[in-house]
N, C-alpha and C positions, 0 to 999 in steps of 0.2 A: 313388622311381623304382627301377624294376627292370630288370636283361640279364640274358640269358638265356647261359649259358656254355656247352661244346663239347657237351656230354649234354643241351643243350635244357632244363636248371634251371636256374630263375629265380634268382638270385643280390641280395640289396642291393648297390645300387650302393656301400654305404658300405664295404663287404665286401674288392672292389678296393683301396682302402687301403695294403692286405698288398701289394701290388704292385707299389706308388707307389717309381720310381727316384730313387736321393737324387741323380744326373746332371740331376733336372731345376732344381737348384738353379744353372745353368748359366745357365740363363734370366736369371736373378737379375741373376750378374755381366754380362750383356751388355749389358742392361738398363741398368746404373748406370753399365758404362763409356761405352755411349755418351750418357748424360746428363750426364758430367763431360767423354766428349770434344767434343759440343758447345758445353758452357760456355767449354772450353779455347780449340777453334779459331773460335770465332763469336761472342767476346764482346757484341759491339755490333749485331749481329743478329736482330732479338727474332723473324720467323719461325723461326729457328732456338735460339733459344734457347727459344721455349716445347715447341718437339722435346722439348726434352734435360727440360724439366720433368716434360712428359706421361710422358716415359720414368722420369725418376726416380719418380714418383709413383706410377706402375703397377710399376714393379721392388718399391718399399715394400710395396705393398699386396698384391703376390704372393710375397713374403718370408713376412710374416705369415701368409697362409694354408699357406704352402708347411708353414710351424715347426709350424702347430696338427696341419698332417694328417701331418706324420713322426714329431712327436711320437705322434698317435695308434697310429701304424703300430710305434712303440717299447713303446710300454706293453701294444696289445692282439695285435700280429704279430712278439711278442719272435722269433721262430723266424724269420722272415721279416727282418728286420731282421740277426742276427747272421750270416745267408749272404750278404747284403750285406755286411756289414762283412769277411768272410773271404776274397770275391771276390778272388781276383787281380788283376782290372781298376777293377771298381768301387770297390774298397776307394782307389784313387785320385782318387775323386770326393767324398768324404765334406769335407776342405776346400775344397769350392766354399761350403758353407756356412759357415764362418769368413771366407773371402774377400767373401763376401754382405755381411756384417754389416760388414766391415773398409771393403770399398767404401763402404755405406752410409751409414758416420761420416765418411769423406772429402767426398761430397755434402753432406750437411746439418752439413757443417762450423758454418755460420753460427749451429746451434742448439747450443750448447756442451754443455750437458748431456744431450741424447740423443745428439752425438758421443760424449762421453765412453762413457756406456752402453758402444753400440753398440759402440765400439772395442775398451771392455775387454775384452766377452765375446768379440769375435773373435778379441782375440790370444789371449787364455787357450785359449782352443778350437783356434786355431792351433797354438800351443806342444801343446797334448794331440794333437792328431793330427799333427807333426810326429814327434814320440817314438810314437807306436802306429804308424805307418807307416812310419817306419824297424827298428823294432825287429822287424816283421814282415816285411822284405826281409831281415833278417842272421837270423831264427831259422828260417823256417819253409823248407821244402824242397820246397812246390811250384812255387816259382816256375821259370822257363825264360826265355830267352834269348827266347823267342816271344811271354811276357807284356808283356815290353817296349815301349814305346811311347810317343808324346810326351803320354801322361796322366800319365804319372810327373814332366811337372814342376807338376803342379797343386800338389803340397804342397811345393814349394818355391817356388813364384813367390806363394804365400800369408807367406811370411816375407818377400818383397820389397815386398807390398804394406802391410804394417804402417804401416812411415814415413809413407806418403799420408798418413796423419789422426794419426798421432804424433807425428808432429814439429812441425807445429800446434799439439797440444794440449800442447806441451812437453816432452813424452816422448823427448827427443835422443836418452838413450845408452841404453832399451829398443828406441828405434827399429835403431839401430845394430847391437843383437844380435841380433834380428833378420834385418837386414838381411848382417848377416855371414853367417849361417847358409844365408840363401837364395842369394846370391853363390856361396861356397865349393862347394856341391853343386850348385848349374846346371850350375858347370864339368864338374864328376863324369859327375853323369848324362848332361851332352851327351855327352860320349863312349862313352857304354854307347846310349845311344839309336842315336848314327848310327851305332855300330858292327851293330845291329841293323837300321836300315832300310839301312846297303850290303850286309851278306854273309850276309842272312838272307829267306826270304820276303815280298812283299809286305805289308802292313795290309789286315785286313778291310776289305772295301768297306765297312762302317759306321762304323770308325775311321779313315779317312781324312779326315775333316774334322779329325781332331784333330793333322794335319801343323802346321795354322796357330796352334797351342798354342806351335810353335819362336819363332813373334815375341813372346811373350810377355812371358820373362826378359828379354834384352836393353830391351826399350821400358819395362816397368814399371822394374826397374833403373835405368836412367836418371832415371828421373823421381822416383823415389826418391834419390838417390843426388845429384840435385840439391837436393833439398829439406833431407835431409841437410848435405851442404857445404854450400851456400848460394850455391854458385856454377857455372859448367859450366867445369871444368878440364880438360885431356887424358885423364882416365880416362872422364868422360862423352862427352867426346864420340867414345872410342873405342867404347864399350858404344853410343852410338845408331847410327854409322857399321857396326856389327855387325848391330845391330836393320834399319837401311834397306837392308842387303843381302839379309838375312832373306825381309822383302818383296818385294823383286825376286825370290828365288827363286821365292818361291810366287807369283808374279805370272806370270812365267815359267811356271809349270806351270797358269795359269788352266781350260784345257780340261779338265786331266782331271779339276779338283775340279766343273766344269762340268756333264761325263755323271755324277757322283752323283745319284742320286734321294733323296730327304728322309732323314732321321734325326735322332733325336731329338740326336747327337751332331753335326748340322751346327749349334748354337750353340752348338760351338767356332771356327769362324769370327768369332764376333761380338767378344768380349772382345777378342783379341788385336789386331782391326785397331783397337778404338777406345782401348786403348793408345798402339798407335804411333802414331795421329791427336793423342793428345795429347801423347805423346813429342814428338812433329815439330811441334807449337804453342810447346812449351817450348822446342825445341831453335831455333826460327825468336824467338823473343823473346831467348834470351841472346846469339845469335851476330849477329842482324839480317840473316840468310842468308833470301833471298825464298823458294828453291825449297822448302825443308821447309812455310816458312809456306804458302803456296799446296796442299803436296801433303796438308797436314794438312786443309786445305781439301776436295780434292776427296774424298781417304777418307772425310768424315765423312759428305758426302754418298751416295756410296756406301754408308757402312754404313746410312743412315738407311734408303735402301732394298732393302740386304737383313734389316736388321727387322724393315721390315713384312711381307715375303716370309718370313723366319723363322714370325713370329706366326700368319700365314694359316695355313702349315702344322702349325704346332703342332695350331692350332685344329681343322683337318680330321682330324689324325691321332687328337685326341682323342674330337670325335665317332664315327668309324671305330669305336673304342675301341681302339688301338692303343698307348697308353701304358701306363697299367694292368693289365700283362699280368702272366703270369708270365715269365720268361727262360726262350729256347726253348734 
């Protein structure tokens, strides 16, 4: 198949490639989160629990494809690929794909040896772009006060995600370093962040979906941090009490994420609320508190249909050919 690009030449589709965003690995995580938060809050549900299958099964299968055609885009649009990597912005989305993989191994826990895989390659990739992404916030000098944004905890809230399927697989005190690493710099960054969203200009109307990136740390944390301990002491449940205000805010502010029109960055929406859906399932089973149980409830349902609301529009933007572009 062929399109036709701005000078009316016929182009291979395969061509576009070069222009494949590594943010759409975004997909991925929202995908798997909400396939573990419906496992989480709907155990005994099998309508909802073949939700979370279908979801996991299709996050799988769109993983794979996603690796064969970035990988493509690395080998044969090396040029195109290192101006991603250099991005100021995007260079923050490059661990959506170790989180992919990390999520992944958490899901098919039950298949031991593709967790393990799965998990390894995450963390390792994890750890490599935790060090390539800080090391380029302390050396390089373009960054601004304005690059700022809540995609900067994508590569931290990737070191809190570890534990999910490491501490399962026995991995306590890798999990732990980890886990230490992404704890100690959420604190950081939150304060660089919101000291950017109060005394600095508004977020691009197309990064404004990625406000709901804030419930992230705190929910994944927890749940990590339970799994770790082994139990919900006063520090979790101080990190979920953090996490469920979180969501009140931006619950509170529902209209204006409301008048958004699509972007490929509104599944940043996804992930974070099917976090806290399963934060709030774990935190409603240790404590035997109904109202989290229940709220984990109604979010999941909620997020299940803004997925399929997600997907539709993915779907249409792709036809459009509005993914594969170059950055305007």
């Amino acid at each position: 198949m062929e399109n036709l690009n701005q000078e009316g030449k016929q182009i291979p589709s395969i061509a576009k490639i070069a222009h494949m965003p590594v943010t759409l690995f975004s997909i991925i995580m929202g995908l798997t989160g909400a396939a573990i938060a419906c496992r989480k809050a709907f155990p005994d549900l099998l309508l909802l629990q073949s939700a979370g299958f279908l979801f996991g099964v299709l996050s799988s299968l769109l993983l794979a494809t996603f690796l064969v055609m970035y990988g493509w885009k690395i080998l044969r649009h090396n040029d195109e690929f290192l101006h991603e990597l250099k991005h100021p912005v995007r260079i923050n989305f490059f661990p959506t794909i170790s989180i992919s993989l990390l999520l992944q191994s958490a899901y098919w826990a039950s298949w031991h040896d593709a967790a393990l895989a799965l998990w390894s390659v995450g963390a390792s990739l994890q750890l490599l772009f935790t060090l390539y992404i800080m090391s380029n916030w302390i050396h390089r000098d373009h960054f601004t006060i304005t690059h700022t944004n809540p995609a900067w905890f994508i590569p931290i809230v990737g070191n809190i995600v570890v534990p999910l399927g490491g501490v399962p697989l026995g991995f306590h005190e890798i999990s732990l370093f980890f886990f230490s690493i992404g704890l100690i710099f959420w604190f950081s960054l939150l304060t660089i962040v919101l000291y950017r969203l109060f005394f600095h200009e508004s977020l691009p109307e197309k990064l404004m979906p990625t406000m709901f990136i804030l419930l992230a740390p705190p929910s994944i944390g927890f749940i990590s941090y339970s799994e770790i301990a082994s139990s919900s002491d006063l520090f979790a449940h101080v990190i979920y009490y953090f996490a469920l205000f979180v969501f009140i805010l931006l619950m509170y502010n529902t209209f204006t994420f409301l008048k958004l029109k699509f972007f490929l960055s509104s599944w940043a929406y996804s992930f974070p609320l099917a976090a806290f859906s399963a934060a709030s399932a774990m935190f409603a089973d240790a404590t035997g508190n109904i109202i989290p149980y229940y709220l984990a409830k109604i979010v999941v349902c909620a997020l299940i249909v803004l997925i399929i609301w997600l997907i539709s529009m993915t779907v249409q933007s792709f036809y459009k050919g509005e993914i594969f572009t170059p950055e305007k």
